[in-house]
Phi, psi and omega in degrees: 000153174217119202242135195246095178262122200255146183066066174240035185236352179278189179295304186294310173280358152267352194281299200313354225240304166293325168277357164285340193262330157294288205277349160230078174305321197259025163288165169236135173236133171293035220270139190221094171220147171324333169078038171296164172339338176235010162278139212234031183008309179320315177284353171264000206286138180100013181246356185300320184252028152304129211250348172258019175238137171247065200291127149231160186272165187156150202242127187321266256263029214243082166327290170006259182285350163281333171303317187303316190297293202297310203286318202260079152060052177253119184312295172228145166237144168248117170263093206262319178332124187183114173274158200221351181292109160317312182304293206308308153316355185267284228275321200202081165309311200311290180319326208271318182284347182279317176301302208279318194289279173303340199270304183317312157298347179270341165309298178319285214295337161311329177288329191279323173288338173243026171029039172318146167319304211213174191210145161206149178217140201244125207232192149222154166336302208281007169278320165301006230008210199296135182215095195272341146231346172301146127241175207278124167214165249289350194236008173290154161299120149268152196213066167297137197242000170247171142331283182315323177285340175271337184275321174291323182295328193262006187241308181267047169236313164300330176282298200266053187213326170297307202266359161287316192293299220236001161079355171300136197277125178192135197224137222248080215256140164234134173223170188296254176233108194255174186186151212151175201312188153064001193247144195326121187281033146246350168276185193310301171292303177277000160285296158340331194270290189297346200267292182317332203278350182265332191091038164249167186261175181309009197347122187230138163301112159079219195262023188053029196235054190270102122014067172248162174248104185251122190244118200303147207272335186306317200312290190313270172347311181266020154300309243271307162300309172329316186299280152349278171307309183228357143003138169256156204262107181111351195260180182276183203183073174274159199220098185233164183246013170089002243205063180263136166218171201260130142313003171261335173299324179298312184289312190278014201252321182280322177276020171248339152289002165249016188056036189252143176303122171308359191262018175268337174285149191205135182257122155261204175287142166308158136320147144312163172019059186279125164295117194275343179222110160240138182218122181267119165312116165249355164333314178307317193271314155336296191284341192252299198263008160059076199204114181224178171271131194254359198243096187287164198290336185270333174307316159330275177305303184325283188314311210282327203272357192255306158001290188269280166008294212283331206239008179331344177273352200249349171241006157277318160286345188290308174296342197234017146297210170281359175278337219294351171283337159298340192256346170277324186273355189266319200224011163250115168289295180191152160281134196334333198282000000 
């Protein structure tokens, strides 16, 4: 099989890129990402003397050159290619309908024209918006309340607008809030992580009790085969661990793995249309694909949190790279000194 992964310098697509490449050594994977500010090379190290793996640069919306990929005999696509930051989508909406919206669609029509197997597109939770005690499962109304959630919600409404209209086999996976190595130190966890590791405080949105279901991206991937393999074609997929904390719970559960004083937290302004909850009913994909999360939540943070310890040059250059002027005015309060 050959499979063509778009965002696979990113978090989630590099996590995916390695564990498709352990456990199907003899797939060939393409990957193709633009490399923006959270695509990462870095995140791949050790797939470089791989003789089935290919990085090329490139952009999902580049019509061209995606035809140019796809046409040359690629089986399946997974699409991860996305911007995903919310704060981000607040500040540059624009980026967000170009990327997720058009770039999904120059996929789509590529899938359609070299009639690939199988097309997945990796969605997320915030499409469903907000909830304060239900969950959401694969027939709730989306009801996105961001930009960014609104660009993903219009990126699988086209995935099933492919495969109703023009018969392409396309399967739809949403998942919760995932965390683990590699991932960009503007979310949640490794800002928490890397901040504390500074001796900087905590920026916590609001009254800190905002609601997520955090699920460990290995955990995710190997939904994510499941998906891939025996998935049924046209349907949806949530993919969640079952596993709601508060972000103020998150924040002090990192600072007491890190001896560091709760008194690091620091409550700011709220966000705009800040989601007070998301939590997904995963039953489907359990009950069908014989699929659970195998990583309990303290095991999870312990690996992450030893992860970003272990790897400090690698969220260092980063903060203090071309992101670090976005990351000084967003997300540093003040410095240790």
């Amino acid at each position: 099989m050959k499979i063509l992964v778009t965002g696979g310098a990113g978090f989630i697509g590099s996590n995916f890129i390695k564990y498709i490449s352990s456990e199907y050594p003899h797939y060939k994977i393409v990957n193709l990402d633009k490399l923006t500010y959270a695509g990462n090379l870095n995140n791949l190290s050790g797939t470089e003397g791989n003789p089935n793996y290919q990085f090329v640069k490139g952009d999902i919306c580049d019509r061209r050159m995606v035809q140019e990929i796809v046409g040359d005999k690629i089986d399946v696509m997974v699409n991860f290619a996305a911007e995903t930051h919310v704060d981000r989508s607040i500040y540059d909406p624009n980026i967000f309908v170009k990327t997720n919206v058009l770039g999904t669609q120059v996929l789509l029509e590529s899938a359609l024209k070299f009639r690939i197997e199988r097309f997945v597109q990796i969605s997320t939770d915030e499409v469903y918006g907000s909830s304060p005690e239900l969950l959401f499962t694969e027939s709730s109304p989306l009801l996105p309340n961001s930009p960014y959630a609104a660009s993903k919600a219009s990126a699988d409404l086209l995935t099933r607008s492919y495969h109703k209209t023009f018969g392409v086999d396309t399967v739809i996976a949403r998942s919760t809030n995932n965390y683990g190595p590699c991932q960009f130190p503007e979310k949640l966890i490794p800002l928490f992580i890397t901040n504390a590791l500074s001796g900087q405080e905590l920026p916590l949105y609001g009254d800190g009790l905002y609601v997520r279901d955090w699920l460990y991206v290995e955990d995710h991937c190997k939904a994510l085969d499941s998906v891939l393999h025996k998935g049924k074609v046209g349907e949806i997929y949530n993919i969640g661990a079952n596993c709601e904390k508060t972000n103020l719970e998150i924040g002090e559960l990192i600072l007491e793995r890190l001896n560091k004083p709760k008194s690091l937290i620091k409550h700011v302004k709220d966000r705009p249309a800040h989601d007070r909850r998301y939590a997904l009913d995963s039953a489907k994909i359990r009950d069908e694909l014989s699929w659970k999360p195998d990583t309990p939540f303290e095991k999870g943070l312990a690996q992450t949190v030893d992860w970003y310890i272990a790897n400090q040059k690698w969220w260092e250059d980063i903060k203090t790279g071309e992101y670090s002027e976005y990351y000084r005015k967003h997300y540093v309060l003040r410095d240790s000194s």
